[in-house]
C-alpha positions in Angstrom: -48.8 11.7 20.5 -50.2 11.7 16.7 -51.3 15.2 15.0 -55.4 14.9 14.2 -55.3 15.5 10.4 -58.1 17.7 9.5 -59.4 16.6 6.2 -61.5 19.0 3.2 -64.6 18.8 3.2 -66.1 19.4 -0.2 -66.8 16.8 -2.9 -63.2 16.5 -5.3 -65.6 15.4 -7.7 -67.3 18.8 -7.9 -64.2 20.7 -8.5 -63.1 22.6 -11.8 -60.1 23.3 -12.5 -59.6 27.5 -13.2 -55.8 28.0 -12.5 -53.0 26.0 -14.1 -50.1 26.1 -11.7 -46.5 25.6 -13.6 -43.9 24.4 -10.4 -45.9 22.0 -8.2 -43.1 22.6 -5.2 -43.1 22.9 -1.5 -43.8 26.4 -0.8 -46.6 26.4 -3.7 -48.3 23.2 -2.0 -48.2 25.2 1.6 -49.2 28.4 0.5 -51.2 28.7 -2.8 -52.9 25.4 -2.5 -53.6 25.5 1.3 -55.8 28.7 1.1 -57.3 27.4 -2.3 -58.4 24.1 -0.7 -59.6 26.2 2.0 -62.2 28.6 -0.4 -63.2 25.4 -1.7 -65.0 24.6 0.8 -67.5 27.1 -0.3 -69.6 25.6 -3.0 -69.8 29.4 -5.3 -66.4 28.7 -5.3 -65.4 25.1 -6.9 -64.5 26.4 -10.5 -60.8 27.1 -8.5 -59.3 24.1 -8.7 -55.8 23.6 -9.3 -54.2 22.0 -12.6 -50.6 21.5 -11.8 -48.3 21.5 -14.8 -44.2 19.7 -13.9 -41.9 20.3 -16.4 -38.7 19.0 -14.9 -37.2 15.6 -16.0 -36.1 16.1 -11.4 -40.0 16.6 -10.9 -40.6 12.7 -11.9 -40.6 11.5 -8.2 -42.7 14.0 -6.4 -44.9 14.0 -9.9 -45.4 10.2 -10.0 -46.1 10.4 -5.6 -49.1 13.2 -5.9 -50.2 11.3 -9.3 -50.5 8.1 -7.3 -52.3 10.3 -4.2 -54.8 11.6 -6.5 -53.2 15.1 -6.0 -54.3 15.0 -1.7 -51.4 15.0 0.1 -50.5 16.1 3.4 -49.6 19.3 5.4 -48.3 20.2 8.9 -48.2 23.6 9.8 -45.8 23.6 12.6 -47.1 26.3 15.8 -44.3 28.3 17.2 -45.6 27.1 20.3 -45.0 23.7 19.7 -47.8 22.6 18.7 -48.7 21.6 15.2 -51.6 20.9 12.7 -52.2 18.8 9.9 -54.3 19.4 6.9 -55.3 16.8 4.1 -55.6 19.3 1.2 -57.6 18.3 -2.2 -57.5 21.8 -4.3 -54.9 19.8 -6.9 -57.5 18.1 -8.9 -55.2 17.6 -12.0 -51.8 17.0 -12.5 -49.5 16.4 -15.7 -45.7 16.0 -16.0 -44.3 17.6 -19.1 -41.9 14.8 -19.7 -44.4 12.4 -20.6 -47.8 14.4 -21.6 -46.7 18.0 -22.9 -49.7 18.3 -25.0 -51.9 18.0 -22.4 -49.9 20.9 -20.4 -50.4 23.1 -23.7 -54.3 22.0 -24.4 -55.1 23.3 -20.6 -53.4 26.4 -20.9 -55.5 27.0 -24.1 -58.8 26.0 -22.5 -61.3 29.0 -21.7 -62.1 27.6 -18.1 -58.3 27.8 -17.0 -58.6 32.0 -15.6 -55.2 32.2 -14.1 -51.9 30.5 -14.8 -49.6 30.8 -11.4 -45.8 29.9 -11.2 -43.3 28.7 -8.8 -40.1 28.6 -11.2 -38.0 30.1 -8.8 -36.0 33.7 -9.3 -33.3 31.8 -11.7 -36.4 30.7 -13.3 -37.4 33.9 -15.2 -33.9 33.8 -17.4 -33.3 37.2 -16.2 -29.5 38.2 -16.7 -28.6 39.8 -13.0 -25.8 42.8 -14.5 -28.1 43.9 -17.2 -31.7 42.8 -16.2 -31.9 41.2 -20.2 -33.5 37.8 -20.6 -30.9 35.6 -21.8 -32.4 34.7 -25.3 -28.8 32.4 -25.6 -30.0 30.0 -23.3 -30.0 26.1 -24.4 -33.5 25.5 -23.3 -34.9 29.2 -24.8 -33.5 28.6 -28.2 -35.0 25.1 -28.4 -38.4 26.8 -27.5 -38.2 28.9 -29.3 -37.9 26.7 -32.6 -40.2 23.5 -31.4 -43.6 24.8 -30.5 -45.1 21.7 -29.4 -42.3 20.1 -27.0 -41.0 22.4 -25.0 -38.9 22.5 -22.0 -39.2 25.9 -20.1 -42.0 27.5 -18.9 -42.0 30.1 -21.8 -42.5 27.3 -24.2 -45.3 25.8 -22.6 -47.1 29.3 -22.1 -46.6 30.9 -25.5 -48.0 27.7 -27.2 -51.0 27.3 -24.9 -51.5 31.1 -25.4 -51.0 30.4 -29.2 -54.0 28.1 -29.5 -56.1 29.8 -27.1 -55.6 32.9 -29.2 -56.5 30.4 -32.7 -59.6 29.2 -30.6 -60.8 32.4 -29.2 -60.7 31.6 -26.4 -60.2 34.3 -24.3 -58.5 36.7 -22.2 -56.3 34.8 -19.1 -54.0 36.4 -16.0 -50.3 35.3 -15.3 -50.0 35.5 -11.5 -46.2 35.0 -10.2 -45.9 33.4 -6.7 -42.4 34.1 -6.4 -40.5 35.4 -3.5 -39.1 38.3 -5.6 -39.6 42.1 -5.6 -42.5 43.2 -8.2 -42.8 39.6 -9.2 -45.5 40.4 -11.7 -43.3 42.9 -13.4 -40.3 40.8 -14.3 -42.8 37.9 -15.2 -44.4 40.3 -17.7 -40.7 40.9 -19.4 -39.7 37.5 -19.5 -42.6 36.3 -21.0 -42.9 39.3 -23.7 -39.2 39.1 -24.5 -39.9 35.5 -25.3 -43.3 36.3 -27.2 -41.9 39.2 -28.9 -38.7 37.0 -29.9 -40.7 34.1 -31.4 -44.2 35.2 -32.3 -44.9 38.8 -32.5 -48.8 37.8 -33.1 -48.8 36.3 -30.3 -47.2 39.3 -28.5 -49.5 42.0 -29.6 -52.0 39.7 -28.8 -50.4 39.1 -25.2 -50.4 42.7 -24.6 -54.5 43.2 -24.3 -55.3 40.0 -23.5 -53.2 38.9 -20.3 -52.4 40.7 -17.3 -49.8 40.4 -14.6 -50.6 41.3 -11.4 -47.2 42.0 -8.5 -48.0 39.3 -5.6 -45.8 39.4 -2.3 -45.8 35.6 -0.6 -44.2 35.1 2.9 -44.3 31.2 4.2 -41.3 29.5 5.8 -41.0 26.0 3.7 -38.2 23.9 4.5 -37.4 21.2 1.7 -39.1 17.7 2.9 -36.1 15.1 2.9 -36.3 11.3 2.7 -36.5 11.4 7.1 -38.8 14.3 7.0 -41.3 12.0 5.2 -40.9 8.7 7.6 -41.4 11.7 11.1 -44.7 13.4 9.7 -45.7 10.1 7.9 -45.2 8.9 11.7 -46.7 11.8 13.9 -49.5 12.2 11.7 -50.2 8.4 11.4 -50.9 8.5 7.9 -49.3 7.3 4.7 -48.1 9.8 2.6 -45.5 9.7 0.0 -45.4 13.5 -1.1 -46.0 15.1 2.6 -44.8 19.3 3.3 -44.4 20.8 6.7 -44.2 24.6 7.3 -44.3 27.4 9.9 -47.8 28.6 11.1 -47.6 32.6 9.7 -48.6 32.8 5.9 -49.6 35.8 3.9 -50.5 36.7 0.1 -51.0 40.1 -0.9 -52.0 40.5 -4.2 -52.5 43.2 -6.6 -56.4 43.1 -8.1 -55.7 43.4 -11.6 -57.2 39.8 -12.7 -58.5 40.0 -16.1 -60.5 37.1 -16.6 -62.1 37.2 -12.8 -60.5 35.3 -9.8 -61.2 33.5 -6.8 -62.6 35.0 -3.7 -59.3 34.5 -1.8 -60.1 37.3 0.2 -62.5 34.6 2.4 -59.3 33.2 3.5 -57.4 35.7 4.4 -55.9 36.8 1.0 -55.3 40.5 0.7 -55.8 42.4 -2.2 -54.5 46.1 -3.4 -53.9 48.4 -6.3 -50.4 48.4 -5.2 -47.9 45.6 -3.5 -44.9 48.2 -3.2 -45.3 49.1 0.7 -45.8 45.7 1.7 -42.9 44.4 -0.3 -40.9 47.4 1.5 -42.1 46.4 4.8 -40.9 42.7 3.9 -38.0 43.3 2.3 -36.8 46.0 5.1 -38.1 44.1 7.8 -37.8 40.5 7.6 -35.0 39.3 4.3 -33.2 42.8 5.9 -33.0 41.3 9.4 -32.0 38.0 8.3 -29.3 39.4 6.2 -28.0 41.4 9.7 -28.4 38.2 11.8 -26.4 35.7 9.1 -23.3 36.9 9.4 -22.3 37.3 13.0 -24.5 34.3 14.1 -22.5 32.2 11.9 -19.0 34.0 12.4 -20.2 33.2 16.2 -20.5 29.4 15.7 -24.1 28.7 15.6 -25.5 27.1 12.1 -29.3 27.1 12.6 -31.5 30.4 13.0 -33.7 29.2 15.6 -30.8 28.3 17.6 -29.1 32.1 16.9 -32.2 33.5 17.8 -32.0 31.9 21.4 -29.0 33.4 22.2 -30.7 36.8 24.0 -27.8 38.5 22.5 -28.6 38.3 18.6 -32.5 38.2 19.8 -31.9 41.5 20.8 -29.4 42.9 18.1 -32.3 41.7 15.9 -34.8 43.6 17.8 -32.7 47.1 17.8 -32.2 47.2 14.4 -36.0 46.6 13.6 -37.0 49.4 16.3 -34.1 51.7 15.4 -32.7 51.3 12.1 -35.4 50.4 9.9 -38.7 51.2 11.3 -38.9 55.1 10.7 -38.7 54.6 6.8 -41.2 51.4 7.2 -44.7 53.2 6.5 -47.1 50.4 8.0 -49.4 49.2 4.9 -52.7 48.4 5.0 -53.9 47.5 8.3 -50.6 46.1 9.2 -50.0 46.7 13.2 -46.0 46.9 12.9 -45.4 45.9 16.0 -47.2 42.5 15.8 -45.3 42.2 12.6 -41.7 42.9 14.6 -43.1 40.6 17.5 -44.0 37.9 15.2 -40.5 37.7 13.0 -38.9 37.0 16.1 -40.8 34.3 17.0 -41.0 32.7 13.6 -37.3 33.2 13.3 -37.0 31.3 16.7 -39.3 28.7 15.4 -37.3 25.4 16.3 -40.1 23.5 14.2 -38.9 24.8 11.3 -35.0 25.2 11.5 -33.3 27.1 8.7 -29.5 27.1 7.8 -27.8 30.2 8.1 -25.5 29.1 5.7 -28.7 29.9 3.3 -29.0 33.4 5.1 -25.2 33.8 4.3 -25.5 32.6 0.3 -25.3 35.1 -2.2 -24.8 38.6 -0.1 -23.6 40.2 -3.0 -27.3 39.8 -4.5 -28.9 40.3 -1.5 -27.0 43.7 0.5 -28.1 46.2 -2.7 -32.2 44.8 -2.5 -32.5 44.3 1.5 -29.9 46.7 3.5 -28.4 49.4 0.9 -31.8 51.5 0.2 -32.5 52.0 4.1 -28.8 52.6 4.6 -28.5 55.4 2.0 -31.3 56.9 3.8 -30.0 56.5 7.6 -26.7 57.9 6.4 -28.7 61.3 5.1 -30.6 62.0 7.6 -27.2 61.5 10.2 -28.8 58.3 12.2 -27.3 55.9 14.7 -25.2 53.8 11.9 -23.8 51.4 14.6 -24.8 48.0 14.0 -25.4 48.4 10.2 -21.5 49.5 10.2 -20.9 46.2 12.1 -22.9 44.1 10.1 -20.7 45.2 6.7 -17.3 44.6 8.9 -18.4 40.9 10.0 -19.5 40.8 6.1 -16.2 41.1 5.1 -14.2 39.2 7.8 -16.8 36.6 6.7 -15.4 37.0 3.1 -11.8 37.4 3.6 -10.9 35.0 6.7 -13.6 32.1 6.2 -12.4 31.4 10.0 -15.3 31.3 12.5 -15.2 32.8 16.1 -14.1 29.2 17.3 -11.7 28.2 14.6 -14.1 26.8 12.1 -13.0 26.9 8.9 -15.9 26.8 6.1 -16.6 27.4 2.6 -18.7 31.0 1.0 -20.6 30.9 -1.8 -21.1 34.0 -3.3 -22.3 32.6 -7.1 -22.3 36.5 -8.7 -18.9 37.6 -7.3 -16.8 39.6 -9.4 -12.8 39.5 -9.8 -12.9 43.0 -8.5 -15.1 42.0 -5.6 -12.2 39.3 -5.1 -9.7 42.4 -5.3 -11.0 44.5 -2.5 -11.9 41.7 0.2 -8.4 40.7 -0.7 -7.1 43.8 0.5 -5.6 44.3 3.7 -6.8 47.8 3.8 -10.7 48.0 5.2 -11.6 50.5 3.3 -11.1 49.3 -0.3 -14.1 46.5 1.0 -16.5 49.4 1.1 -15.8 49.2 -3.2 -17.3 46.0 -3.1 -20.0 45.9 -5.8 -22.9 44.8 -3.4 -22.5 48.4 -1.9 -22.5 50.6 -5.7 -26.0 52.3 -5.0 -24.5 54.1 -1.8 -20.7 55.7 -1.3 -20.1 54.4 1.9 -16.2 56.2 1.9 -18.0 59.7 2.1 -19.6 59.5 5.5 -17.3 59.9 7.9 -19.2 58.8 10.8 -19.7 55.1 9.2 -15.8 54.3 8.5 -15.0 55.5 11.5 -17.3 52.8 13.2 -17.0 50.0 10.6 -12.9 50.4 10.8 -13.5 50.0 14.6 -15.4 47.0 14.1 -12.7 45.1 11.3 -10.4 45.8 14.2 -12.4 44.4 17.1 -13.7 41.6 15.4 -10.4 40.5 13.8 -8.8 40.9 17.8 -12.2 40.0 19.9 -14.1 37.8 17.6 -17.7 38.6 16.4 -19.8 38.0 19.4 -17.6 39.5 21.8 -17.8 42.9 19.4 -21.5 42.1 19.4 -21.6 42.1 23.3 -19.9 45.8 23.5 -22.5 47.0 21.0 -25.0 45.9 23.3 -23.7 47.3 26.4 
């Protein structure tokens, strides 16, 4: 049966564009665009509309697909009840690839109607070097901008000349809004931009400094990646003809901080929230949701299965999941805002079991060493202070490193890690055969896991059992 696609209903022609989006990806088109083209359906409103800036010679196919669209494109917001809807969305009313029109990139970031300038670079995108939280000023693409001006190939480039001639022109003050899934997004935005300012234009800088603001943002939206088959089954179900169509999971949110110094949209119609502060909701995310999918990666995948939704019907993790949110993590969660926590729990399990919207756990499993010190060391240190249950966070750092050291699943399956920041000392202690030098590992520095005694006690139970037993067997007794 074909999806009813529910098309905007405003005038495209009335639309002005106020934001200049750099990143025209996925998530950005099912999350930033799909609430803007929802305000602009109110007519007080139609000075919102989206510029979107590609700077990628890799964006030319999606570019030259929206550019031949007219920016409206397609997208299908998949019900974890099986049931889905589709939206024809119109809030991209411009669009320029950098490859072939860079000056017209530069002249909209300079023009005094664009307000806002969002981005969708990705984390890699803000040049930040991980060890010493520098921007990497030695970069190819960075040195190049920082010498030609007017054809430049990162975002900085593009941002510091627009900024240039908008400071010549008088043009006013503007807001650089991050819509990146990364803690205080706003904050590292602000030091990559200002190390870049500061390094080629300290005019520019100073200016910078009173003129623009950076407000933290916290974005949640499962987006899977559209491939060429994706296309052809929306294209399909939907019974339209679209060469750039996204497809995502029905829970959004966007909390922002209100700190917009050239005035905004009124996002809050559509169920934006705004704050003075992001921290606790990032905290609740972080803790909550990247926390428990860090805890489910490893012994789903150790235990044979490959996608989350199909972990997450296996009653077993579904309620290891479960325990550690009601246990482990929710008494240092304070609930933000009006946030009802346990709707939140309730609703991570179902969007994790959303078979609409499969994930890989291999992606769950990529990069632990980045990911244990942001989502499961804080609440850790804090469980192991206050003498808590430490049972299934012990468990989840022993089917870590039989995940590291063996590369053998439960059922024989050999497979590959990636782990792209791993040291040659990290490579030294999951060598080991004694457990205990693992708990060295550099993903676990903010925390000395060797001086409680009641967590290697467990977690050398648990290399054992798992090593003997396999993960979900250990996982069964943990249960019981």
């Amino acid at each position: 049966m074909k999806t009813q696609v529910i098309s905007f209903g405003y005038n495209r022609e009335n639309v002005k564009s106020g934001i200049l989006h750099i990143g025209v990806g996925n998530f950005h088109r099912a999350h930033q665009e799909y609430y803007t083209s929802l305000l602009l359906e109110n007519e007080d409103q139609q000075n919102w509309g989206i510029c979107g800036a590609m700077i990628l010679p890799s964006d030319e196919r999606l570019y030259k697909a929206l550019k031949g669209q007219g920016g409206e494109y397609t997208l299908t917001v998949c019900g974890r009840n099986g049931e889905d809807t589709a939206y024809r969305l119109g809030a991209l009313n411009e669009l320029y690839w950098g490859i072939e029109e860079p000056e017209k990139i530069i002249n909209k970031i300079a023009d005094k109607d664009i307000k806002i300038i969002t981005l969708t670079i990705t984390e890699g995108g803000y040049n930040i070097e991980k060890a010493t939280g520098a921007f990497i000023l030695e970069d190819e693409n960075i040195r190049h901008d920082l010498q030609h001006h007017t054809t430049p190939k990162t975002a900085f480039g593009y941002v510091a000349e627009g900024l240039r001639r908008r400071m010549n022109l008088g043009n006013g003050s503007v807001t650089i809004l991050s819509c990146d899934n990364l803690q205080h997004n706003g904050n590292t935005a602000k030091k990559a931009f200002m190390s870049f300012f500061c390094a080629q234009d300290m005019k520019l800088a100073a200016w910078v400094e009173k003129n623009v603001t950076f407000p933290n943002s916290m974005v949640d939206r499962i987006t899977p990646a559209t491939r060429p088959e994706d296309i052809s089954r929306l294209n399909k179900k939907n019974g339209v003809c679209d060469e750039a169509p996204v497809y995502c999971e029905d829970f959004i949110q966007w909390v922002i901080e209100d700190k917009f110094i050239a005035g905004r949209p009124a996002w809050e119609r559509v169920g934006v929230e705004f704050t003075d502060d992001v921290t606790a909701y990032e905290n609740m995310k972080l803790s909550l949701l990247n926390a428990s999918h860090t805890l489910l990666s490893y012994p789903s995948f150790l235990s044979g299965y490959r996608k989350v939704d199909d972990a997450m019907h296996d009653e077993r993790i579904e309620k290891f999941v479960r325990q550690f949110m009601d246990i482990d993590i929710t008494p240092y969660v304070p609930a933000p805002g009006n946030t009802d926590l346990e709707l939140y729990k309730k609703t991570l399990i179902e969007r994790f079991g959303n078979r609409s919207v499969s994930d890989q756990i291999a992606r769950l499993c990529f990069d632990g060493i980045s990911k244990f010190p942001v989502y499961v060391m804080p609440n850790l240190g804090k469980m192991i202070n206050d003498g808590a249950d430490l049972t299934r966070v012990a468990y989840l750092i022993a089917a870590y490193r039989h995940y590291l050291k063996y590369k053998v699943d439960d059922n024989g399956a050999a497979f590959e890690v990636a782990e792209p920041w791993i040291t040659a000392e990290d490579l030294q202690v999951i060598g080991s055969d004694n457990a205990m030098d693992f708990l060295a590992l550099s993903a676990f520095g903010s925390v000395n896991l060797k001086a409680s005694e009641s967590f290697c006690s467990l977690y050398l139970n648990f290399v054992e059992e798992i090593k003997a037993n396999g993960a979900m067997k250990t996982l069964e007794g943990i249960l019981k």
